[in-house]
Backbone as a printed PyTorch tensor [residue, N CA C, xyz], in Angstrom:
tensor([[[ 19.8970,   8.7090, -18.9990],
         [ 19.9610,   7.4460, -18.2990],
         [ 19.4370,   6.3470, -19.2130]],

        [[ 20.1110,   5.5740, -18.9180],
         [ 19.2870,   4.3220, -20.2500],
         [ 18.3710,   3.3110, -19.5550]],

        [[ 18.4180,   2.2800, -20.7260],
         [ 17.2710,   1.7130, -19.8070],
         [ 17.5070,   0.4490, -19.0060]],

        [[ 18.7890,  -0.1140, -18.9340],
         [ 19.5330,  -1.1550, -17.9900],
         [ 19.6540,  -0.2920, -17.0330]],

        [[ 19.9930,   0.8080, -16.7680],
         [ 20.6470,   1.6030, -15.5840],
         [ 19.4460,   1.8890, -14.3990]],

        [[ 18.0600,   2.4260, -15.1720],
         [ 17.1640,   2.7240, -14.6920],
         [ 16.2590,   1.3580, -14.3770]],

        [[ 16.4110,   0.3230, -15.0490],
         [ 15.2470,  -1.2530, -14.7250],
         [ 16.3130,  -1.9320, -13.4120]],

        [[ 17.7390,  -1.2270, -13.1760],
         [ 18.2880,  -2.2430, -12.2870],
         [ 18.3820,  -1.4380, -10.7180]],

        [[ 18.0680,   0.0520, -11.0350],
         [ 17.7030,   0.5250,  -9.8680],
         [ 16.3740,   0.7160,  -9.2160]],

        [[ 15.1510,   0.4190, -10.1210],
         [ 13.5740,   0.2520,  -9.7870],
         [ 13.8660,  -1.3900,  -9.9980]],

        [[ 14.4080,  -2.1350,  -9.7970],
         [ 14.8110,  -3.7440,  -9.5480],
         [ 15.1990,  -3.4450,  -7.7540]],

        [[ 15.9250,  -2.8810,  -7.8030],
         [ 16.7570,  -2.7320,  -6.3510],
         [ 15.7050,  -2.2380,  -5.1950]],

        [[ 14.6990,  -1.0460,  -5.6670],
         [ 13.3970,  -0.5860,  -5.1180],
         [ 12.6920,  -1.6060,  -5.0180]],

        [[ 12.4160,  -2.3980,  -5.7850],
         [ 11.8320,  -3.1900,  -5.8060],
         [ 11.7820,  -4.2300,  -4.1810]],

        [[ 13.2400,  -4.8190,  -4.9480],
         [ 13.4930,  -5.7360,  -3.3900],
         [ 13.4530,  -5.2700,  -2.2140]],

        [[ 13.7770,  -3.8560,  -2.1730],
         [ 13.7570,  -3.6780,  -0.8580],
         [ 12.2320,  -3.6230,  -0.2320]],

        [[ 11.5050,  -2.7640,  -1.8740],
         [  9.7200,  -2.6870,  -0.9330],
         [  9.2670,  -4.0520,  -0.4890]],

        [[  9.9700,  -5.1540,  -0.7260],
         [  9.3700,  -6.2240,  -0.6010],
         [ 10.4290,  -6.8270,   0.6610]],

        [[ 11.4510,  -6.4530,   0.8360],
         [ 12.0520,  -6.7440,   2.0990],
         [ 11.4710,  -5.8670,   3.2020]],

        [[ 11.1180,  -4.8200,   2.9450],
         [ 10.4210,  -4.0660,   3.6740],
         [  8.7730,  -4.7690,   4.4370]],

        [[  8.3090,  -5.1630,   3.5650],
         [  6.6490,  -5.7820,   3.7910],
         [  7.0240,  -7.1630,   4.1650]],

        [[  8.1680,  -7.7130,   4.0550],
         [  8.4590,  -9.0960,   4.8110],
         [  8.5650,  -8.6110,   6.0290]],

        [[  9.4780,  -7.3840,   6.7720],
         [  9.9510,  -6.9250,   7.8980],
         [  8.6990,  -6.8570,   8.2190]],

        [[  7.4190,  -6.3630,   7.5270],
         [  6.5450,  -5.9190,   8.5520],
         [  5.6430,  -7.1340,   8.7520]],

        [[  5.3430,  -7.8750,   7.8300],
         [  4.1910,  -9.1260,   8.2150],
         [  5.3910,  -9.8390,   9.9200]],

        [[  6.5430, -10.2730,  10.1300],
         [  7.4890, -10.7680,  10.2010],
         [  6.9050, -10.1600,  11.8320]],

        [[  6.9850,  -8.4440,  11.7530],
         [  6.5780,  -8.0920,  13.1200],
         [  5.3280,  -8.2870,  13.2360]],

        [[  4.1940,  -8.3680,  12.2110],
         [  2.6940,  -8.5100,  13.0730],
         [  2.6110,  -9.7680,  13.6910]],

        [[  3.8140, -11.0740,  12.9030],
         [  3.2510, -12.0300,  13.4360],
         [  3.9670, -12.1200,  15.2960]],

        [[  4.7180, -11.4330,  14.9270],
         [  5.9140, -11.6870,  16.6610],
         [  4.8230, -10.5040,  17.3720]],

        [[  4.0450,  -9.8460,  16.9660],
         [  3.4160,  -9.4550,  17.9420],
         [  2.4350,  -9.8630,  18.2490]],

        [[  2.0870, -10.7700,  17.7390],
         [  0.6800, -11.6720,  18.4150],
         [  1.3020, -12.5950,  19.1600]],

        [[  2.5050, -13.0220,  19.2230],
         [  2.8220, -14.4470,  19.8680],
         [  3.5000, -13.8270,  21.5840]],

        [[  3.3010, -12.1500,  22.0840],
         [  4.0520, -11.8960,  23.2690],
         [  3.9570, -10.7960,  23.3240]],

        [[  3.4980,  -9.8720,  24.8120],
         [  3.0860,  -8.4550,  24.9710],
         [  4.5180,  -8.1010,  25.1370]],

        [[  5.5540,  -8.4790,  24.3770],
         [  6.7320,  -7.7250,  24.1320],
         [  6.6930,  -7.6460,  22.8330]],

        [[  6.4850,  -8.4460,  22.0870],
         [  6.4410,  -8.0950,  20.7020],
         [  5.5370,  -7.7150,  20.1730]],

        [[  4.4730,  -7.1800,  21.2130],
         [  2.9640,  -6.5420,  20.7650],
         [  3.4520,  -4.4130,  21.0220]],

        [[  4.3720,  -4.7620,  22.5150],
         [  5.0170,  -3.5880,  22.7030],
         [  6.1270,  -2.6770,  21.1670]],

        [[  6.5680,  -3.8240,  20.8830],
         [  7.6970,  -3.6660,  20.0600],
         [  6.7350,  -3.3350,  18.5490]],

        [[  6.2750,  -3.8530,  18.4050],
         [  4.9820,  -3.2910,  17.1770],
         [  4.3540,  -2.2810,  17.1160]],

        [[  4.0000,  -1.8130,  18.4680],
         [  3.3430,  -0.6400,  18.4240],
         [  4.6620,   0.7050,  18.0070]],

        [[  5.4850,   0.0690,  19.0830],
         [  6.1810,   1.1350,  19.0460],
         [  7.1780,   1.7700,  17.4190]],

        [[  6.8500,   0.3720,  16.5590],
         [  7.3500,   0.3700,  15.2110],
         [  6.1260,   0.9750,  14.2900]],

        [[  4.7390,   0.9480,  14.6490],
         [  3.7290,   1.4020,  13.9770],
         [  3.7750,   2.9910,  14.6000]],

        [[  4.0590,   3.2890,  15.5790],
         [  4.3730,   4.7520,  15.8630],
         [  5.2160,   5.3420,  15.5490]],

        [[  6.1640,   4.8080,  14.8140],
         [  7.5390,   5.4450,  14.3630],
         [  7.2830,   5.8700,  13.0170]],

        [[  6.3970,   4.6860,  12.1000],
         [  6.3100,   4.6630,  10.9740],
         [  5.0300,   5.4370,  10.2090]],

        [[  4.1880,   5.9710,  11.0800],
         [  2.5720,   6.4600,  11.0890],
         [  2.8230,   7.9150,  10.4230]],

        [[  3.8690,   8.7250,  10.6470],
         [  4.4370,   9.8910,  10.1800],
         [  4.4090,  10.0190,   9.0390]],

        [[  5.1470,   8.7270,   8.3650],
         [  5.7140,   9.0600,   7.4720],
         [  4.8230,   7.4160,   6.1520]],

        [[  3.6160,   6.9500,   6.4920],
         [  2.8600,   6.2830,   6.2790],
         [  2.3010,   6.4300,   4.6710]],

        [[  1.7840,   7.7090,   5.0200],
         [  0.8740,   7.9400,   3.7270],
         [  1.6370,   8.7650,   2.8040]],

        [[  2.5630,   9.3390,   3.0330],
         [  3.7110,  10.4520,   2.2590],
         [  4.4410,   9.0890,   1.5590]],

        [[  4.7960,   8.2300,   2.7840],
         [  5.3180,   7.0350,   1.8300],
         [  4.4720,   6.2430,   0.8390]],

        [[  3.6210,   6.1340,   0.9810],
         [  2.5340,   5.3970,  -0.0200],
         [  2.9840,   5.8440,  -1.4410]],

        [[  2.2060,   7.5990,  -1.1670],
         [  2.3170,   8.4400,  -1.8610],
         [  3.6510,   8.3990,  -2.2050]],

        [[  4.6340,   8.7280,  -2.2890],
         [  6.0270,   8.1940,  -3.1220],
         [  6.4440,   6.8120,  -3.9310]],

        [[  5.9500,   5.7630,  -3.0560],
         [  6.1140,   4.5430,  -3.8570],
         [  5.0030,   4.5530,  -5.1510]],

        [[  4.0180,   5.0440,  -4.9020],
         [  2.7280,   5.0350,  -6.4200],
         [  3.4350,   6.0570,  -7.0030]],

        [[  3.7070,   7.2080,  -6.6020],
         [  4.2390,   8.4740,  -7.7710],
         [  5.8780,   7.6210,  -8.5900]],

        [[  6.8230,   6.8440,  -8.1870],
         [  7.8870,   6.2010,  -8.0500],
         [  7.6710,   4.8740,  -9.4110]],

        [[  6.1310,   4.7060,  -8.9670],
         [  5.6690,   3.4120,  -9.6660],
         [  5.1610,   3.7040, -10.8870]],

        [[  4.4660,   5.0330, -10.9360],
         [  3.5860,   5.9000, -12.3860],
         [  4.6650,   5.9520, -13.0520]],

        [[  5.6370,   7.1940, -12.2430],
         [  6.6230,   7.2440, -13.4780],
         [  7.8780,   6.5390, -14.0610]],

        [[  8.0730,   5.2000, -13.4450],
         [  8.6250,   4.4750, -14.1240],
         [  8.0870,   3.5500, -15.0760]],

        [[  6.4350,   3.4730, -14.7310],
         [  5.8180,   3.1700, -15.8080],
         [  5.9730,   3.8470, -17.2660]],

        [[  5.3190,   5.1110, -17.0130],
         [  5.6400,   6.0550, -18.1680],
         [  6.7920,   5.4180, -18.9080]],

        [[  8.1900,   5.8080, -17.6650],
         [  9.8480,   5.8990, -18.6680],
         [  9.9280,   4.6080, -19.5170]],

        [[  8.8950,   3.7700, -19.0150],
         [  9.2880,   1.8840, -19.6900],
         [  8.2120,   2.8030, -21.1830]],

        [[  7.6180,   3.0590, -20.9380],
         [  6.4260,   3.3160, -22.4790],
         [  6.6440,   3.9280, -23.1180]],

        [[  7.2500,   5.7560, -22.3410],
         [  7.3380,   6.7550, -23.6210],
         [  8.3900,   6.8100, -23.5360]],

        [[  9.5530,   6.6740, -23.1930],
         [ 10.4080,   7.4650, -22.8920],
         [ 11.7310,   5.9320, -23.6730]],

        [[ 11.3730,   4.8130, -23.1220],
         [ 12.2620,   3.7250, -23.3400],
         [ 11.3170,   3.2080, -24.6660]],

        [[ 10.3460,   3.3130, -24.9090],
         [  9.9390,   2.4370, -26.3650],
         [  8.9210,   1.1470, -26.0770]],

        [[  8.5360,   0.5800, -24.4640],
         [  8.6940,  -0.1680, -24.8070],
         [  7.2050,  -0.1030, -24.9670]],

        [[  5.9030,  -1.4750, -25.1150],
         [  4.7040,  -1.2580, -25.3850],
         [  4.3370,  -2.1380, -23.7920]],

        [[  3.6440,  -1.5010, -23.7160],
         [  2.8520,  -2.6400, -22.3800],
         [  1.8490,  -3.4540, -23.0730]],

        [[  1.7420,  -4.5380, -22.3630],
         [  0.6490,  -5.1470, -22.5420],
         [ -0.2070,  -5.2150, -21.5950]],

        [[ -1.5630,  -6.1070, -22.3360],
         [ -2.7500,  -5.8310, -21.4640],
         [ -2.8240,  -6.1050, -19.8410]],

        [[ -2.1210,  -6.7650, -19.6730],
         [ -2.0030,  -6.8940, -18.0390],
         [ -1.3150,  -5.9400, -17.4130]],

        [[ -0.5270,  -5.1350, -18.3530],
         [  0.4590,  -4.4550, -17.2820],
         [ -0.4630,  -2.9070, -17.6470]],

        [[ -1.4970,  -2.8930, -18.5800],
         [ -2.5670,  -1.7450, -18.3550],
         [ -3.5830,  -1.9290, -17.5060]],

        [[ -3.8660,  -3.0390, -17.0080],
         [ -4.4470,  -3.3500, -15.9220],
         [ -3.7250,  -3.2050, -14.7590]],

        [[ -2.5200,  -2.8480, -14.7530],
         [ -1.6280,  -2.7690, -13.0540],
         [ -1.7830,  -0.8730, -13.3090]],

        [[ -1.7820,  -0.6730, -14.8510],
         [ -1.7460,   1.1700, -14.4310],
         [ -2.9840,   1.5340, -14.4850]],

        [[ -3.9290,   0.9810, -14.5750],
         [ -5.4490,   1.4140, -13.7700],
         [ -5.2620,   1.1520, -12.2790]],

        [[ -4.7810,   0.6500, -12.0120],
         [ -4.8500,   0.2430, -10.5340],
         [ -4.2150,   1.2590,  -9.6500]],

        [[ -2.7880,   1.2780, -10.3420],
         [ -1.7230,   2.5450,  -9.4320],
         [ -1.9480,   3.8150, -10.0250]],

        [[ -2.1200,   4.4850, -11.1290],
         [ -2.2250,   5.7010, -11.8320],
         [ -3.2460,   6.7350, -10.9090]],

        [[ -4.3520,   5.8550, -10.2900],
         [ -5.4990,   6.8320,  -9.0860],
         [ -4.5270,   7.1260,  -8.2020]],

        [[ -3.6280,   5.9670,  -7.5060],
         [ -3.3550,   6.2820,  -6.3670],
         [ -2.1500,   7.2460,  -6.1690]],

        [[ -1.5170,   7.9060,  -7.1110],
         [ -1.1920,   9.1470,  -6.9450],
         [ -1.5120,  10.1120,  -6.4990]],

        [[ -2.9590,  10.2370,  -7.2220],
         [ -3.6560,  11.6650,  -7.2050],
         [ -4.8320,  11.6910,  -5.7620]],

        [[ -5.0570,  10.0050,  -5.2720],
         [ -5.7620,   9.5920,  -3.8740],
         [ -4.6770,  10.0440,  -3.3550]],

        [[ -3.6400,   9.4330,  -2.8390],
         [ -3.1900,   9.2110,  -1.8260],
         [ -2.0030,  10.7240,  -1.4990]],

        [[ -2.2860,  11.5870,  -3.1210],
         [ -1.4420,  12.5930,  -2.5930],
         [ -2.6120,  13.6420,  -1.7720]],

        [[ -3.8700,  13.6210,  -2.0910],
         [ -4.2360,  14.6450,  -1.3520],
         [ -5.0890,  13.7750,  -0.0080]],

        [[ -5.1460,  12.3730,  -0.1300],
         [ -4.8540,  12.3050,   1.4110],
         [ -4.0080,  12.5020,   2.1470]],

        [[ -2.6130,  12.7460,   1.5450],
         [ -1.5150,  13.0860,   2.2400],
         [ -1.6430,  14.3940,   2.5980]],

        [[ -1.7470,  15.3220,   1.9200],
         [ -2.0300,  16.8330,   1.9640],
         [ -2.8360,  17.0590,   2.9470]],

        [[ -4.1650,  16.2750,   3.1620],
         [ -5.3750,  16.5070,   4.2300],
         [ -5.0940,  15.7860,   5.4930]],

        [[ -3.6840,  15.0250,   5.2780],
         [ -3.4590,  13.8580,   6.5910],
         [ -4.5570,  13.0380,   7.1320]],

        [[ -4.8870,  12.5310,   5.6050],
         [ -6.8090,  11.6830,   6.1770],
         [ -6.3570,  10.1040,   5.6300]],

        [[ -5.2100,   9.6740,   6.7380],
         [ -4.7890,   8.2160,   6.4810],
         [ -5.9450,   7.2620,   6.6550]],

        [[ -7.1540,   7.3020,   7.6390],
         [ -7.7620,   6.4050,   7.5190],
         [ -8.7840,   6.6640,   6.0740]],

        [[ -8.6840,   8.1980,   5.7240],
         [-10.1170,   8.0440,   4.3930],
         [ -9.4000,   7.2650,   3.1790]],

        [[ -7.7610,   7.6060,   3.6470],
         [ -7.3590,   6.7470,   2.5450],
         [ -7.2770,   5.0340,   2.4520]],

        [[ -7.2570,   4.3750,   3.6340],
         [ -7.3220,   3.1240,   3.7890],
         [ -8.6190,   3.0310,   4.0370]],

        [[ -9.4610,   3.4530,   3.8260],
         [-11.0390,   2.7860,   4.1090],
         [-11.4870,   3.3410,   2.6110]],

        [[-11.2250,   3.5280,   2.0440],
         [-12.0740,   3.5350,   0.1010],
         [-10.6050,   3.3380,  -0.8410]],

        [[ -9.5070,   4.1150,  -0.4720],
         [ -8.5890,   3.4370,  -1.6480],
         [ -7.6270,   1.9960,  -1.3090]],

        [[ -7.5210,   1.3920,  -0.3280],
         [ -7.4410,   0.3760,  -0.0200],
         [ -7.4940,  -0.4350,  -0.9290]],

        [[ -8.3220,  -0.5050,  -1.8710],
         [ -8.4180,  -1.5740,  -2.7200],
         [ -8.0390,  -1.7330,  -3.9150]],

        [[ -7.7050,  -0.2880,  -3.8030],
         [ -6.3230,  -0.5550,  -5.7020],
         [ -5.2860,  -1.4660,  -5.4140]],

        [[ -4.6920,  -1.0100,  -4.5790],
         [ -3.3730,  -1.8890,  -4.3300],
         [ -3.5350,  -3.3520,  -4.2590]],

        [[ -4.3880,  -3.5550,  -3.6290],
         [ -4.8570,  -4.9380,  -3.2420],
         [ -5.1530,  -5.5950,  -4.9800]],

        [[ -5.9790,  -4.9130,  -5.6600],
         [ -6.4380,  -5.4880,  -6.7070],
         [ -5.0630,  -5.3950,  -7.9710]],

        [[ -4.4560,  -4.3020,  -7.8410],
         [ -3.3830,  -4.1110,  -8.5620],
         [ -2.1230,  -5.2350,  -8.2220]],

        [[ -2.2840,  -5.6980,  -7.0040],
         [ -1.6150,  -6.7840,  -6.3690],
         [ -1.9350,  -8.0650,  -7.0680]],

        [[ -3.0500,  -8.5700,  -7.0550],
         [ -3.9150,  -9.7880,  -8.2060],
         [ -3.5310,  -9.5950,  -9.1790]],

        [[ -3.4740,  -8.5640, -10.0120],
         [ -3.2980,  -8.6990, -11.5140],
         [ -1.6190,  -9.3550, -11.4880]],

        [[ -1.0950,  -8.4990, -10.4680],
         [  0.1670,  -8.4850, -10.6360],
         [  0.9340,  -9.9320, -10.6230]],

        [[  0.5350, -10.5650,  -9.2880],
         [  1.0370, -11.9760,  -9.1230],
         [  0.2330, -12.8180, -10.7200]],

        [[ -0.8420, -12.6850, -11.0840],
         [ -1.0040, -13.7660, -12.4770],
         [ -0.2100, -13.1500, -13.3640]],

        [[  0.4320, -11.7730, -13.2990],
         [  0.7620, -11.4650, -14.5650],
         [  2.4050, -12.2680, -14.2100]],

        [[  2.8500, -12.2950, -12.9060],
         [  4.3780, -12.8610, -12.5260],
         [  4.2600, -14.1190, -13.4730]],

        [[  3.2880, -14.7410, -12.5310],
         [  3.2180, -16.2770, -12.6870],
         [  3.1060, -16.3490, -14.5510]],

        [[  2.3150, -15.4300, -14.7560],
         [  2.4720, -16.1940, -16.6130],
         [  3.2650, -16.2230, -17.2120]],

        [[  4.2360, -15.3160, -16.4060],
         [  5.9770, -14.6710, -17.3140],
         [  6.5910, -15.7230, -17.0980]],

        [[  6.3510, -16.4370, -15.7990],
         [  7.4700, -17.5390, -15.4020],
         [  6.5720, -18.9150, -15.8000]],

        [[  5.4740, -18.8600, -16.1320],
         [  5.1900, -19.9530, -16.6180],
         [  4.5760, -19.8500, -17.8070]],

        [[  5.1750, -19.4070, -19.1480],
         [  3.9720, -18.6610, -20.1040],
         [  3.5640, -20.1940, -21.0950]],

        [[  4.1810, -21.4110, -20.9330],
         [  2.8550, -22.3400, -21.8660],
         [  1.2550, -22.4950, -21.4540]],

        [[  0.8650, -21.4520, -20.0930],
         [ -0.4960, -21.6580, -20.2730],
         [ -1.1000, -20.6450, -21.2730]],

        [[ -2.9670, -20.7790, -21.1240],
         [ -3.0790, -20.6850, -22.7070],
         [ -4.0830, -19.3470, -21.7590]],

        [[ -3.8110, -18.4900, -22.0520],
         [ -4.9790, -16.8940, -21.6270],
         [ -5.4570, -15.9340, -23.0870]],

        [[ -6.1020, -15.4510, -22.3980],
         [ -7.0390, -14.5970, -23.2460],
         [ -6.2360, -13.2670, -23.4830]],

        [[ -6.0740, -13.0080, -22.5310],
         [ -5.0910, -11.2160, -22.1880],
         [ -3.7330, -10.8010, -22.9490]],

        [[ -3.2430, -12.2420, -23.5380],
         [ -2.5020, -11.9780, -24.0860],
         [ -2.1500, -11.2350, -25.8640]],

        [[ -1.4000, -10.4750, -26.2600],
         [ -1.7310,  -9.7570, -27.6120],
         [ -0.2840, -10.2940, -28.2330]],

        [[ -0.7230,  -9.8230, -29.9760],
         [  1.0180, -10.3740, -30.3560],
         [  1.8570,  -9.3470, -30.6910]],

        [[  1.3950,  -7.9100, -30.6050],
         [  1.8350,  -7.0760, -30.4580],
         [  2.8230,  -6.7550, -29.1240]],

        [[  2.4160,  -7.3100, -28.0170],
         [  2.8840,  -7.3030, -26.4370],
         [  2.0590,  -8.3640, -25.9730]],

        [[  2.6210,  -9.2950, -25.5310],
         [  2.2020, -10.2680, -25.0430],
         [  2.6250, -10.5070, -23.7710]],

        [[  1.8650, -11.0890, -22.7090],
         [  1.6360, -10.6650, -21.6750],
         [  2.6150, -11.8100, -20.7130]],

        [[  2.8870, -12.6660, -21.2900],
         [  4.3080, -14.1790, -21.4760],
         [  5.5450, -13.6260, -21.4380]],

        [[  5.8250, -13.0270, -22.1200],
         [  7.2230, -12.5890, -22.4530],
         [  7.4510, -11.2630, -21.7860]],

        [[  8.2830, -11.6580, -20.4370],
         [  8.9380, -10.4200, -19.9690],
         [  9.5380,  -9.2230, -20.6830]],

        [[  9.4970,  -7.9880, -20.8890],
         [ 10.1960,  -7.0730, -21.8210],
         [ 11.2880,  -6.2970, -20.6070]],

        [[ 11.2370,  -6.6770, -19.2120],
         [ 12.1380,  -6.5830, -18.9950],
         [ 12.6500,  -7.5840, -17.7030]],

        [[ 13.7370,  -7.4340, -17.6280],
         [ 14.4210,  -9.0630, -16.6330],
         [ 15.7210,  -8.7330, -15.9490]],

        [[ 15.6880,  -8.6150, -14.9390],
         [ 16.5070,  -8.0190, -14.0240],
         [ 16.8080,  -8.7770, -13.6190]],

        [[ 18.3400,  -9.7620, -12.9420],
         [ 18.7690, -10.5210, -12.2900],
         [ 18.0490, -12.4680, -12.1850]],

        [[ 17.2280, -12.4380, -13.4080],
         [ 16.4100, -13.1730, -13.8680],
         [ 15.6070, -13.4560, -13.2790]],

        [[ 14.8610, -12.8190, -11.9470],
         [ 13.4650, -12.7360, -11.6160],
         [ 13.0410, -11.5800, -11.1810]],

        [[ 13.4630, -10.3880, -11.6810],
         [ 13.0000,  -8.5940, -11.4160],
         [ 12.3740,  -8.4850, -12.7200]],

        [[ 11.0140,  -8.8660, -13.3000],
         [ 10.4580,  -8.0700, -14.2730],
         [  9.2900,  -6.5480, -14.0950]],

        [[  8.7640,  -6.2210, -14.7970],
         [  7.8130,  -5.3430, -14.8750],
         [  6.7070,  -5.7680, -13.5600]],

        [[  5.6710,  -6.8810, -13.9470],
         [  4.7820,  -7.3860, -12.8030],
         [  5.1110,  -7.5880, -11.4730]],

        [[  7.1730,  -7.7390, -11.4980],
         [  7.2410,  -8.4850,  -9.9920],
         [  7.6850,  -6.9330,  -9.5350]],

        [[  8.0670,  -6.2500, -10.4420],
         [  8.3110,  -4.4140,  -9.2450],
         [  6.7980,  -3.7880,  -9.0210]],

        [[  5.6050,  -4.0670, -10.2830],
         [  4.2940,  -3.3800,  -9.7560],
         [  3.5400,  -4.1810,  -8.8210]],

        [[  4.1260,  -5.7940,  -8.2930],
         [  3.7080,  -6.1370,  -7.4450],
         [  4.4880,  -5.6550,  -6.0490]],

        [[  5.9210,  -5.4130,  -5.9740],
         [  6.5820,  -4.9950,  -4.8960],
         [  5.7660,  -3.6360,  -4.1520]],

        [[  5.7880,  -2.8760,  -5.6810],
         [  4.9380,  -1.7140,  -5.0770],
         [  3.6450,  -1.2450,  -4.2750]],

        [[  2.8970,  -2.1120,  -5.1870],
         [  1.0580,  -2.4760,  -4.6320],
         [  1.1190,  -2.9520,  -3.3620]],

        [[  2.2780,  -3.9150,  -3.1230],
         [  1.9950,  -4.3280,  -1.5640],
         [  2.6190,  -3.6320,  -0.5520]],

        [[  3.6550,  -2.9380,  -0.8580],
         [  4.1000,  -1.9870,   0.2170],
         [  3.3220,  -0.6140,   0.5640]],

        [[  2.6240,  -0.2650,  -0.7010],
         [  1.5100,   0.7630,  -0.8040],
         [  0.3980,   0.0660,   0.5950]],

        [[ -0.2270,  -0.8040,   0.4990],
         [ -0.9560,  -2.2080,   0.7890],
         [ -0.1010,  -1.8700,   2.4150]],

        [[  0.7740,  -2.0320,   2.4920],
         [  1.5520,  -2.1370,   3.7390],
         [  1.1410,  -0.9530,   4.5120]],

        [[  1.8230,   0.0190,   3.7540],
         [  1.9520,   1.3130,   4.6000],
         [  0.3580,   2.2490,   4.8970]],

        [[ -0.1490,   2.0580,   4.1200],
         [ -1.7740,   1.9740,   4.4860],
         [ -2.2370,   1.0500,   5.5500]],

        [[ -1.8970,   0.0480,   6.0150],
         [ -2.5100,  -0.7960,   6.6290],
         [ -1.6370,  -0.5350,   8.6060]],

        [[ -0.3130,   0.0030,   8.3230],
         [  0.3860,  -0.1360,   9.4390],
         [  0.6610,   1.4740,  10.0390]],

        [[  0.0740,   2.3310,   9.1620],
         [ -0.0720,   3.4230,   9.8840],
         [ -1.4150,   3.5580,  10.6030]],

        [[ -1.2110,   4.8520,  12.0810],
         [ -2.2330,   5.1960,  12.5860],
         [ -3.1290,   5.7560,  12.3740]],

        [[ -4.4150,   5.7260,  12.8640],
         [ -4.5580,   7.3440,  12.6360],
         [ -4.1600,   8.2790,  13.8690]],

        [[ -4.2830,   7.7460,  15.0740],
         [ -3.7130,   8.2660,  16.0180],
         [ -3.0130,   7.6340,  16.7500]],

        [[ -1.8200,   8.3740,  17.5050],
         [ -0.3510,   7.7190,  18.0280],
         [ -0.9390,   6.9330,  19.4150]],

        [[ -2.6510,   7.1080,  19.9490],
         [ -2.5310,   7.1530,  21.0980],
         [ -4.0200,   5.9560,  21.1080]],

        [[ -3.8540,   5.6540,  19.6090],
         [ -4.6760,   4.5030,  19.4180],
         [ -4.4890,   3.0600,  20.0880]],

        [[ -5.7840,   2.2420,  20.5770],
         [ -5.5960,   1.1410,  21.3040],
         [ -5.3000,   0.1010,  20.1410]],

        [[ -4.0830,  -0.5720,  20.4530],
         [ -3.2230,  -1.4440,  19.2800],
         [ -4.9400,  -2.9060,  19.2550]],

        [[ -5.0510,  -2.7870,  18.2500],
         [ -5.7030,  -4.3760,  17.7280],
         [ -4.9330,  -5.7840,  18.5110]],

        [[ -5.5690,  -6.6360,  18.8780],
         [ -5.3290,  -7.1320,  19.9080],
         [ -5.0190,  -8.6290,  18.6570]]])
């Protein structure tokens, strides 16, 4: 597989994890505004609670190794920001697979919770510098520099904007699963 074939289908993952986490902010907010759309939320957080943390766990395993294929496999070099997004996601493989294994969704949203979130930060400054790189940072190297997209999908799918798609749907699906089906919904 080369490496247009493979950046335009983790491009496509991409949008959707992020059409996905629009769908869901989209329902938390319609469920605060009406005990029908508070009904309709629950009943979408019960559908989705199953399959919550297995999903996490796929989008970070999804996210590692397309990291890898961009480094060893395609050539390319990361730079320092985008080794700061694989400290962030690289744990949450090995968290979130054996919270998956132990089905301990809340141990996983109450201590790993905060990779994603933080892997999320790096991610949006690392967007913003690609699309705006005359500011002047530290993080950047001239070996890989942290400005210059190394890859560009449909001219706004790079590297930062799929490890940000990911971090927040990770971020998502942690946050919108149960721990139990028979839990009193947050008001």
């Amino acid at each position: 597989m080369g490496l247009t074939t493979v950046t335009t289908a983790y491009a496509v993952l991409a949008v959707v994890a992020d059409a996905l986490v629009a769908a869901a902010l989209v329902g938390f907010a319609v469920s605060r505004a009406s005990s029908a759309g508070r009904d309709r939320w629950t009943a979408v957080r019960d559908a989705v609670t199953p399959f919550a943390l297995p999903g996490a766990w796929l989008v970070a395993a999804l996210a590692t190794f397309g990291s890898l294929y961009l480094s060893e496999i395609a050539g390319l070099i990361p730079c320092q920001l985008c080794w700061f997004q694989r400290i962030a996601m690289y744990p949450l493989i090995l968290v979130l697979g054996i919270a998956t294994l132990r089905g301990e969704l809340d141990i996983a949203r109450r201590y790993f919770l905060w990779l994603p979130l933080v892997g999320a930060c790096i991610s949006i400054y690392h967007y913003q510098l690609e699309r705006f790189p005359s500011q002047p940072t530290l993080s950047c190297g001239l070996e890989a520099p942290c400005s210059v997209p190394v890859v560009d999908v449909w001219g706004f799918v790079s590297v930062p904007f799929m490890a940000l798609a990911a971090f927040l749907l990770i971020a998502t699906l942690l946050l919108i699963g149960r721990e139990e089906p028979n839990e009193i919904p947050i008001a």
